[in-house]
N, C-alpha and C positions, 0 to 999 in steps of 0.2 A: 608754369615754366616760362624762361625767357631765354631772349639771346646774350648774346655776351655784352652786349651794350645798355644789358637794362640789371634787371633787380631777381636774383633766384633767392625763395627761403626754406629753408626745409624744417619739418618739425620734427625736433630729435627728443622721444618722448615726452611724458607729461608735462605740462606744462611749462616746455622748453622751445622757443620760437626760437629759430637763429638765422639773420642774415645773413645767408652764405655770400651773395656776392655783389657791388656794387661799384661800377665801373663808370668814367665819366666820357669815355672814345675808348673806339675802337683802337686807337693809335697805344693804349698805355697796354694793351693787351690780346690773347688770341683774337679774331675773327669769327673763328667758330662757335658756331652753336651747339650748346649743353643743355640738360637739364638736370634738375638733382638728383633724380634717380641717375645719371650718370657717375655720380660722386662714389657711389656703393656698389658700380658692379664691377665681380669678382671673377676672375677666369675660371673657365669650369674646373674642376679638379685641385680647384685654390689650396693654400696651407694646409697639408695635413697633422694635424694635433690631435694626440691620442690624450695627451695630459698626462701619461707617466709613461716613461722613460723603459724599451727595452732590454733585457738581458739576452746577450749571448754566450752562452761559455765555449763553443765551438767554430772555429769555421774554417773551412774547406779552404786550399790555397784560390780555389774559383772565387769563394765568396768572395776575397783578399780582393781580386783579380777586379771583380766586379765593384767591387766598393771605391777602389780607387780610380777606377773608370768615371765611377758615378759623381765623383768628385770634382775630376777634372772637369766631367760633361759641365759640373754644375756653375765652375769658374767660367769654365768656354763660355758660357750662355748669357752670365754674367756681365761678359769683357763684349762680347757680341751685340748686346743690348746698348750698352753705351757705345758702340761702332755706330749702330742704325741710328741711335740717334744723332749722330755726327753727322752722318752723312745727311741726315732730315734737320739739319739745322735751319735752314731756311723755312722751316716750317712753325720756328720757336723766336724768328727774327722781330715777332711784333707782339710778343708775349712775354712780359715782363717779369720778371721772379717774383712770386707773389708767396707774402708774408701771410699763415697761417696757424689758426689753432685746431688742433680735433682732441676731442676731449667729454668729457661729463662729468656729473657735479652733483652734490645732495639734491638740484633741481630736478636731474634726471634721470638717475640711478639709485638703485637700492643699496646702502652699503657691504649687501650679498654680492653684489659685481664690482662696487668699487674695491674690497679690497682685496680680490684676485688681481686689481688692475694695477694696486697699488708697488710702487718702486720706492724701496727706502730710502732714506738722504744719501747713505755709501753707498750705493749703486747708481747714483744717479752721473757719476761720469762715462761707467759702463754704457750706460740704456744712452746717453748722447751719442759715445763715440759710434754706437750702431746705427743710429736714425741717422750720423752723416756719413756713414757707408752707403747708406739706398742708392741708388743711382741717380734720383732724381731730389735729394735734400743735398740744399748747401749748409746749409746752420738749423740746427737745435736747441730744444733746452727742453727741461724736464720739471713742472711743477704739481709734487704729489704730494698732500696734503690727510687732515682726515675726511675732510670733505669735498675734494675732485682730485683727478685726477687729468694732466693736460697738458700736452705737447705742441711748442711751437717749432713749428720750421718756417724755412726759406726754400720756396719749393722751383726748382728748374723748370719745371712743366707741372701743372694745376692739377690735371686728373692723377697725373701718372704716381707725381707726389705724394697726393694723398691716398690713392690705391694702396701705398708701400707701407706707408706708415700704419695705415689701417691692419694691414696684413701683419704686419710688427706688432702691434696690440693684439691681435688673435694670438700669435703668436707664441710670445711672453705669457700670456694670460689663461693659454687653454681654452678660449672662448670665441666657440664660430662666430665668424665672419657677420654673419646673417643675424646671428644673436644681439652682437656686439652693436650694431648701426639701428639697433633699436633705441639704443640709448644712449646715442653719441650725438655731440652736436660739432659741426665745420662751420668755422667764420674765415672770412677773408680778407685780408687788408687790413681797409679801414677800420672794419668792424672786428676785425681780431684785434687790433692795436685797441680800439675802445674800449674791448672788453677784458685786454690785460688792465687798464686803466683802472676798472671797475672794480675789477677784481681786487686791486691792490690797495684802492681806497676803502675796499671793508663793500662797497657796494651791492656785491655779486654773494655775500656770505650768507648762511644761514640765519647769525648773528646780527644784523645789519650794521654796519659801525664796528666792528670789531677789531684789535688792534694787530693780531700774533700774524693775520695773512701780511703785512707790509714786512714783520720781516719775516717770513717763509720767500717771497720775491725775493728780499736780498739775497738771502744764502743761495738762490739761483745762480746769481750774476757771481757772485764768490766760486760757488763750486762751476761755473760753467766756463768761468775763465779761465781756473785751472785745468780744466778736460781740454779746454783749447776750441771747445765746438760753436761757443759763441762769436758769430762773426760781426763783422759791425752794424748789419742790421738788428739782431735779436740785440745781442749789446744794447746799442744805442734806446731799441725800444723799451726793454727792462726798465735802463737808468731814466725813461722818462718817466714812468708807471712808478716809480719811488718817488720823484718828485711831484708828481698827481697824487700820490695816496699821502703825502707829507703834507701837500698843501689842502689837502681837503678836509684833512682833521686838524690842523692851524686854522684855516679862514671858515670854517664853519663849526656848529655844534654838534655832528654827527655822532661826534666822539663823550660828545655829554653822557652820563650816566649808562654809555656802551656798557652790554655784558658779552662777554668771550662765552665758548662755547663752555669753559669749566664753570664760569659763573652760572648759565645756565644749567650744568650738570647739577651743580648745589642745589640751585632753586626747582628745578625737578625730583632732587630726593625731598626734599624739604615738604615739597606740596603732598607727596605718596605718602610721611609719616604721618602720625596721629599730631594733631596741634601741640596738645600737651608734654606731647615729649620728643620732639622737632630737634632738639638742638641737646637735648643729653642722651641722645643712642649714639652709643658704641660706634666711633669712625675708622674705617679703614680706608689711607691710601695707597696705592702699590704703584711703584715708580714716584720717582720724584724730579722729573724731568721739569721744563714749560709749565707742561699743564699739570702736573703733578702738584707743582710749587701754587698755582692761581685756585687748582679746589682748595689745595690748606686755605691759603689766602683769602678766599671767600669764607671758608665755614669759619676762619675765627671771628668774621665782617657779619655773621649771623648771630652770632655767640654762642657757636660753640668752643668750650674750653678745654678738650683734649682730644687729637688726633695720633691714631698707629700708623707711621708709613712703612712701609715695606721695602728695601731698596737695595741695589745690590753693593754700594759701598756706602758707608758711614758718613764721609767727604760732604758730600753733596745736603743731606739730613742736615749737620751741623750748619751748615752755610745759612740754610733754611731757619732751623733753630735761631740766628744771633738774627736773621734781620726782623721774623717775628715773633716780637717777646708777648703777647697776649694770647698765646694759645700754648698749651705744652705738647711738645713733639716729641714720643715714642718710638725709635728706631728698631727696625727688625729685618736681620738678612734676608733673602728672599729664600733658603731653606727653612724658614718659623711662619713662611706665607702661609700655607693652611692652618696650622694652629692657630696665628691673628684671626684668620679669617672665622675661623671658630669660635672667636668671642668678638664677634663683630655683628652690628646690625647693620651696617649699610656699607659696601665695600665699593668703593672707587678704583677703576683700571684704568692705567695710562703710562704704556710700556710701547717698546717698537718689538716686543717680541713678534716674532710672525705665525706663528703658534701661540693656541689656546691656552692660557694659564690656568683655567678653570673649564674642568668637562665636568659633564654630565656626571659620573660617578664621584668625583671630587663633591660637588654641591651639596649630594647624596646623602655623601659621609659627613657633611656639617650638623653639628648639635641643633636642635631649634628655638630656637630665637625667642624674647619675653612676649605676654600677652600686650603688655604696653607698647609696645612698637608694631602692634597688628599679628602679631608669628606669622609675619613676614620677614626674610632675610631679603635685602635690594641690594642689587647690584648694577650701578651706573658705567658703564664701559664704553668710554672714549676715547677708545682706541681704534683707529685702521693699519692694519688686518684687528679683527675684534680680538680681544682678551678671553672671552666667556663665550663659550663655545655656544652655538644656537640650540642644541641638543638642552641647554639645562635650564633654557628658556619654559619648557612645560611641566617645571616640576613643581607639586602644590605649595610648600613652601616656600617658592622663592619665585622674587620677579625679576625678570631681567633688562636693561635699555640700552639703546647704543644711540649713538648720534642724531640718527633719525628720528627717534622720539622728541630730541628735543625741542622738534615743531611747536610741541603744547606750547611750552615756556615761550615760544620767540613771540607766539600770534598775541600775546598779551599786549605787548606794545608796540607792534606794527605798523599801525599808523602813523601815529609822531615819528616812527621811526623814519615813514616814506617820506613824509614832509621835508625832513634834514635832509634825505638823499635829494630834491628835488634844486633844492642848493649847492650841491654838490657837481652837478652835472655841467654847470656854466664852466666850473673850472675841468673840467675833464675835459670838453671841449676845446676849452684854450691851449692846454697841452697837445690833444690829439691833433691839433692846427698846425702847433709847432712843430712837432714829430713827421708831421705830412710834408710841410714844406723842406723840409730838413730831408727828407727821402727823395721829394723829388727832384730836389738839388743835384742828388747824383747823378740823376740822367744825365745831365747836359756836363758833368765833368771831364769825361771821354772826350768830347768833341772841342773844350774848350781848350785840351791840353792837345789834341789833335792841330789845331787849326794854328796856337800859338807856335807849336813847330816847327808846323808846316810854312809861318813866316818869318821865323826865325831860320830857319835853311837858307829862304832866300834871300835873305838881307846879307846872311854870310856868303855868301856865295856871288851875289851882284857887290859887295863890299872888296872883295879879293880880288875879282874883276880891275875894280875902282882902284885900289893900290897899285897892282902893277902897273899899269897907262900911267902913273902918277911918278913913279918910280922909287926905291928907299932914300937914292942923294938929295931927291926935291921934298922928300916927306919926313915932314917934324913931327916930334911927339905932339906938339902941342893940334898941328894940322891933324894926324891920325885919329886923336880922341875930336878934334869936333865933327872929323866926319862922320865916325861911331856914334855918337852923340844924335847926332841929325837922323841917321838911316834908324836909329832906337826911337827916337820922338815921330818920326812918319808910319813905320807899322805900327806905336803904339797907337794912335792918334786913328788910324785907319781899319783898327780894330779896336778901337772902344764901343763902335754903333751896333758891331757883331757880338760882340761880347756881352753889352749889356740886353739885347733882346734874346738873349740866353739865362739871361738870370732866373731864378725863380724860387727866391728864399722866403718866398710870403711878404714880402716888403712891397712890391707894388703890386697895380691892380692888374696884371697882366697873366692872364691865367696859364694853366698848363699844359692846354692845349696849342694854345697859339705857342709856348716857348716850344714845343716839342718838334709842331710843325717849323719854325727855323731855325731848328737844329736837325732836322734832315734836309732841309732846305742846303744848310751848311754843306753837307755831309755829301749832299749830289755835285753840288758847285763844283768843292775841292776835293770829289773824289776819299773821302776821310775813311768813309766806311767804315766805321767806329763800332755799328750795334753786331756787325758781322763776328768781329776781332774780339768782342767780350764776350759771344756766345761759346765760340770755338775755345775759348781759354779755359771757361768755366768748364766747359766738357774737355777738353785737355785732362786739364787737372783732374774732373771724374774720371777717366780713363786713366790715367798714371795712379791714382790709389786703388783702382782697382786690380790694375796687373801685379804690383807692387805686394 
């Protein structure tokens, strides 16, 4: 454990380290002392979550009585909470809105919990517009994937922020509290913003190098600006992590001979079949989405020459059909899915259904499969929420694999794989530099528009002075403008030495500390009180959405 002036990391399941925090002064942040088990703890009697939903067919006009009590109590408490914090604002004056993620990921979860945790693409305005009700989130974004699942904010207060959000994911998910931070990892800052970075270069993936996570980021920033939740920090950081993941696979060869997660699906049925007959068993795919479109794509790259897809409209098949012409594609509603599947040896899922498209009895009822292909029926399912229900996982003739499996496949070329990443990370660095400077710039914007004001009032004001003594019969336009002129040229001139030791866009060597220290320096002088005036605002505004 540390203070807040040093380094906390917490391990959020296997083989998941995460730098929660890393702070350079006390001045960019609380004072107080945490430690990581303070990150997870939950009030006694925290979120109650049954996971399925009450019926009531009756209730007493009391219930009535009681229910909308309990409603109210629960807004009052609501509005009351961000009061106390008003009032404790002083407490928050040296604690800087800090940009995080809480989240997990094939590293650290089973895809048994990621896809209870997972949130479709059209939900994903919904699930923002909640995380910036919390009390203590300014901005959101939602990136749910088949393999994590992960939430940024901009949190007003550090603990209290991610206490909510936490509770938010139990929430949504059905899944205690105390469950859930078994396999969750919290970064902060810097090390959040690096590890969007990472993430969106392919670095952070199962796949190493792989290309679909840079744009699953984009549709972030697409659908996040539309919900309106992204404010200019997450904004800003996204559209840096596009251009980190764009430059990484341009100025390196990460991207060399990269396999996506469907590629590797292929190459994991390929290795389960019999050598000799690898690539003429019976293909099913079902959906023809992304990844739907990259298995075709791959198994006609193995040579196989006919694939069944399965799909709910025609549309999309044909599209597939004209662009590739060396495999022949088989169209079939998703009412003829289990028939296909019937004369199928190897069935590929990759649908957003959220329910199982194959149970246990479904499997059951399938014919069995040739001696040549093992009388094995395989079913590759990568899909989050899964396709094939876990149930039909233990039946003798069939195997089943989800994402997770496809470890086998990845550890094959792992190492050339890290090698490229180790390339990779110079430019991520240079980005996360510019992202850093670029944020702490903000700091001193307040104070800089503060102070210009502040002498611009009085120039106007000793200026009015100056004309009347002068009088309008003795004052020419041409006299008026050089006086104006002159009183413009001496506060500029006498705020350029204040102005520039405010700067701190990464361009000189003057660090962040020292600019911050004279910018409260500023801020005592001339009375500015600038960090006051944005604290109050921001909790303003929390308190107006929430009475509202």
């Amino acid at each position: 454990m540390a203070t807040a002036s040093g380094v906390v990391t917490t391990v959020a399941g296997p083989g998941k380290v995460g730098s929660v925090l890393r702070r350079s002064s006390p001045s960019r942040s609380s004072s107080a002392s945490w430690s990581s088990a303070g990150l997870y703890r939950v009030r006694p009697g925290g979120p109650a979550y049954s996971g399925s939903p009450r019926v009531v067919l009756r209730r007493s006009p009391r219930c009535e009585v009681k229910a909308d009590l309990e409603e109210k109590s629960a807004a009052a408490a609501s509005v009351s909470a961000l009061e106390q914090f008003k009032i404790s604002a002083d407490r928050y004056m040296k604690e800087r809105s800090s940009i995080a993620v809480i989240g997990l990921s094939v590293h650290t979860a089973p895809v048994e919990m990621r896809e209870k945790l997972a949130v479709p693409e059209a939900q994903w305005p919904r699930a923002i517009g909640e995380l910036c009700s919390l009390n203590h989130i300014e901005e959101a974004a939602v990136l749910s994937t088949c393999n994590r699942m992960e939430i940024y904010v901009v949190a007003l207060s550090w603990n209290r922020g991610i206490r909510e959000v936490m509770e938010w994911m139990a929430k949504t998910s059905g899944i205690p509290v105390a469950e859930l931070r078994q396999h969750l990892f919290v970064l902060r800052d810097s090390d959040a913003t690096r590890h969007l970075f990472e993430v969106s270069a392919g670095l952070d993936s199962l796949v190493l190098g792989e290309g679909q996570i840079l744009a699953q980021v984009k549709q972030v920033v697409r659908i996040g600006q539309g919900s309106g939740g992204l404010g200019k920090n997450i904004d800003r950081m996204f559209k840096d992590a596009i251009t980190a993941g764009k430059r990484v696979r341009s100025e390196t060869n990460i991207a060399s001979g990269a396999v996506s997660v469907s590629s590797a699906a292929v190459e994991l049925a390929l290795m389960k079949l019999p050598k000799s007959h690898s690539t003429s068993a019976r293909m099913l795919v079902v959906g023809a989405g992304k990844m739907g479109k990259l298995v075709i794509k791959h198994l006609a790259a193995k040579g196989c020459k006919k694939v069944v897809v399965v799909n709910r409209s025609a549309e999309r098949v044909d599209a597939i059909r004209e662009e590739l012409k060396d495999i022949e594609i088989i169209y079939r509603p998703f009412s003829e899915m289990l028939s296909s599947a019937a004369e199928a040896d190897v069935i590929f899922t990759s649908t957003a259904s959220e329910t199982p498209l194959f149970l246990k009895e479904h499997v059951e009822a399938l014919p069995p499969v040739g001696d040549e292909v093992g009388s094995i029926r395989l079913f590759v399912d990568i899909s989050v929420p899964r396709n094939v229900g876990s149930c039909a996982a233990n039946l003798e003739h069939a195997r089943v694999y989800n994402v997770d499996d496809l470890k086998e496949v990845v550890e094959a070329n792992k190492e050339d794989r890290l090698r490229k990443a180790m390339e990779a990370q110079s430019i991520i660095m240079q980005e996360l530099k510019r992202f850093e400077a670029w944020r702490d710039s903000l700091e001193t914007v307040p104070t800089i528009k503060k102070l210009r004001s502040y002498a611009d009032r009085i120039r106007a004001s000793e200026l009015e002075k100056c004309f009347q003594k002068i009088g309008d019969d003795a004052l020419t336009k041409k006299m008026r403008k050089a006086i104006e002129d002159l009183s413009s040229g001496i506060v500029n001139k006498l705020l350029h030495g204040p102005l520039q030791h405010l700067r701190c866009d990464g361009t000189d060597s003057r660090t962040l500390d020292e600019t911050l220290e004279n910018m409260h320096a500023l801020n005592r002088m001339f009375s500015l009180d600038t960090e006051k005036a944005i604290v109050e605002q921001k909790i303003k505004a929390k308190v107006e959405k929430t009475q509202g």
